[in-house]
N, C-alpha and C positions, 0 to 999 in steps of 0.2 A: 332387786326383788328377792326375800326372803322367802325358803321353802322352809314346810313345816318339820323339817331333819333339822334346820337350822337353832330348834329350841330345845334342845337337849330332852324332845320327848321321848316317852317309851317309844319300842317298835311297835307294839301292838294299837297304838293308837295313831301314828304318823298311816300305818298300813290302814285303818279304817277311814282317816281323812282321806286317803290315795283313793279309795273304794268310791268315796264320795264324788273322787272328780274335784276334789280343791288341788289347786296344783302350785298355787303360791298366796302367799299369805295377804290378804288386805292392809291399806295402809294403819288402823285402828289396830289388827291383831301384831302385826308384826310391830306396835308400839309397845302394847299391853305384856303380851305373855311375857316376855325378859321380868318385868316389875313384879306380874303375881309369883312368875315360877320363883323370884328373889323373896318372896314371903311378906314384901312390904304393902302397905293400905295404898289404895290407886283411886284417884277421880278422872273419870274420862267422858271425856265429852264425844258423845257421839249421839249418829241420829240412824232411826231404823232404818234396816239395809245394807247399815256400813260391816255387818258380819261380826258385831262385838258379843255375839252367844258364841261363836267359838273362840275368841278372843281370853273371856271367862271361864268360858267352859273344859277348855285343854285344860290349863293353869289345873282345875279343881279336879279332874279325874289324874292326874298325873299325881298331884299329893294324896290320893285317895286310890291308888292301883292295886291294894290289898285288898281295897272293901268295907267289910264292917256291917251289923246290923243296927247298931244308933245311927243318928242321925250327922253327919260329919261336917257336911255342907247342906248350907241352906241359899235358894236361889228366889228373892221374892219380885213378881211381875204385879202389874197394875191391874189385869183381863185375865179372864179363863182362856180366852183365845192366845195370850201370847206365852200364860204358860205351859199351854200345850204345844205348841209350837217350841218352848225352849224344853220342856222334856224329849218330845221325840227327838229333835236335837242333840241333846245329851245323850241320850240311848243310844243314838248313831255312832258317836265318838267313843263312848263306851262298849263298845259290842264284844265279845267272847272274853269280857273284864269281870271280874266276881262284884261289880260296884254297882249296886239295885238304884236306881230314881223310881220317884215316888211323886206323882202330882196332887197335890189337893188345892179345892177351888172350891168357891161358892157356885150354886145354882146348879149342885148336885148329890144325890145322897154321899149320906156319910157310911153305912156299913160298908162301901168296896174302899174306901179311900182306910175307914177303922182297920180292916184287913191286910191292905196292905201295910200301912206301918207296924203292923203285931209281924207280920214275913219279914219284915227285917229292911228298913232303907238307909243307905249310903250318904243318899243325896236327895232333899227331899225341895221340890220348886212350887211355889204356893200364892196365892192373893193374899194378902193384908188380912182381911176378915177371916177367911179359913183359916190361915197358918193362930189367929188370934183365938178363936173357937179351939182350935185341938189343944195347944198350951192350957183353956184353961179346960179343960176337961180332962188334961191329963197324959193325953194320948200323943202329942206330941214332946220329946224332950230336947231341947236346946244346949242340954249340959254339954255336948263335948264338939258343938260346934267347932268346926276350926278352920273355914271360909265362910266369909257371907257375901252375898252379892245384890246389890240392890239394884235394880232394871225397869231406864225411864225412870226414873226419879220424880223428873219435871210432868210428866205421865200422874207421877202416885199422887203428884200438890194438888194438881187440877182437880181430880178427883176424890180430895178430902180423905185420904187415905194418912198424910203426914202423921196423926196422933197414932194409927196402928203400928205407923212401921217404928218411931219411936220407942214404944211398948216393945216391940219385936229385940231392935237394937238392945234397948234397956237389959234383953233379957238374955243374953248371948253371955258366954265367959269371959273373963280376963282376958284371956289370950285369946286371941282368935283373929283372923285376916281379912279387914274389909273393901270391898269394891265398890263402889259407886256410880252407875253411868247417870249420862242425863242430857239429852240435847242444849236445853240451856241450863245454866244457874240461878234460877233468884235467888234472891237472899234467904225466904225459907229453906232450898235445899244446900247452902251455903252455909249456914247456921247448922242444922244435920250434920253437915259434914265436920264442921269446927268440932262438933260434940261428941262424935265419937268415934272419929280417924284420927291413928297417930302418925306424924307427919308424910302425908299422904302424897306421892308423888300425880303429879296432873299431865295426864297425857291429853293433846289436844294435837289433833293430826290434819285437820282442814283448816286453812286458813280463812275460806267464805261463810260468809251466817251456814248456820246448819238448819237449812231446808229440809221441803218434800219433793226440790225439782228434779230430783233423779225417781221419783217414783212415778211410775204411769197409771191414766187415773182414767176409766172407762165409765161411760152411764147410759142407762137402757130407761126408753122410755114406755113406761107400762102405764095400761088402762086402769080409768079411775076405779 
């Protein structure tokens, strides 16, 4: 069992996992973080639950422990719900760090999300169609990315998202370090990946299909 001292993070960040109550690393992160924190492009297969938002998320505030107000990392989710969930997330791991996250999403105004990217974000986590609106408006800039992480892949196919995140990819620098999760593979996110990972190491850490049988699943029956 690896602990998180085990990944050559900052102190200040192993100390905010401790705060959290993580006390050893899942089997997904204790694959991943070696591969990000080495700077090389990762496809991993995993399914929600398995803990791969800190898995990504160490990796990205540790190369980012200075800060910055452009944009440095970019972390793109399928849902408003999920990337909210991986900003506050993020915050957590980042606490008393000079390194700003910034969420934007559809299906809510824009002047607080305009605002805060003008204050300055580090690291900015976003849906497909928003991150795709502030590009072209200007307000968001991609130039000095230098993490990307794509989240639920197979998530973004289903949902007809594949041509933004494309656009998105397209529009990153030369240099820059990409991540890919994705419960399954089809060959659209398989193709993605041919196209713009360089020789991406594939972490795959369950050997059974990646289900939803570890999630528990309640329902309440309401009046019509």
């Amino acid at each position: 069992m690896s602990t998180f001292s085990d990944f050559n993070l900052d102190e200040s960040i192993v100390s905010a996992v401790d705060k959290l109550g993580f006390e050893t690393a899942t089997p997904i992160q204790a694959a991943t973080i070696p591969v990000l924190m080495s700077g090389g492009d990762m496809i991993g297969k995993a399914r929600t639950g398995s803990g791969k938002t800190a898995a990504f998320g160490l990796p990205m505030i540790q190369r980012m422990l200075d800060g910055g107000n452009k944009p440095r990392g970019l972390i793109l989710a399928p849902t408003r719900e999920l990337a909210l969930q991986v900003t506050e997330a993020m915050r957590s791991f980042a606490k008393g760090l000079p390194v700003r996250i910034v969420a934007i999403y559809g299906g809510a105004p824009y002047p607080p999300q305009l605002k805060a990217l003008r204050n300055g974000a580090t690291i900015v986590v976003g849906t497909p169609g928003r991150v795709i609106d502030h590009m072209e408006r200007g307000t968001l800039d991609l130039s000095q990315i230098e993490m990307f992480v794509l989240d639920e892949a197979d998530e973004m196919l289903r949902m007809g998202f594949i041509e933004p995140v494309e656009d998105v990819l397209s529009a990153l620098p030369e240099a820059r370090q990409i991540a890919l999760f994705s419960a399954t593979m089809p060959p659209a996110i398989q193709t993605v990946a041919q196209r713009f990972t360089r020789d991406p190491q594939t972490v795959e850490v369950e050997a059974t299909s990646l289900s939803t049988d570890h999630i528990e699943q309640f329902w309440i029956r309401a009046p019509a």
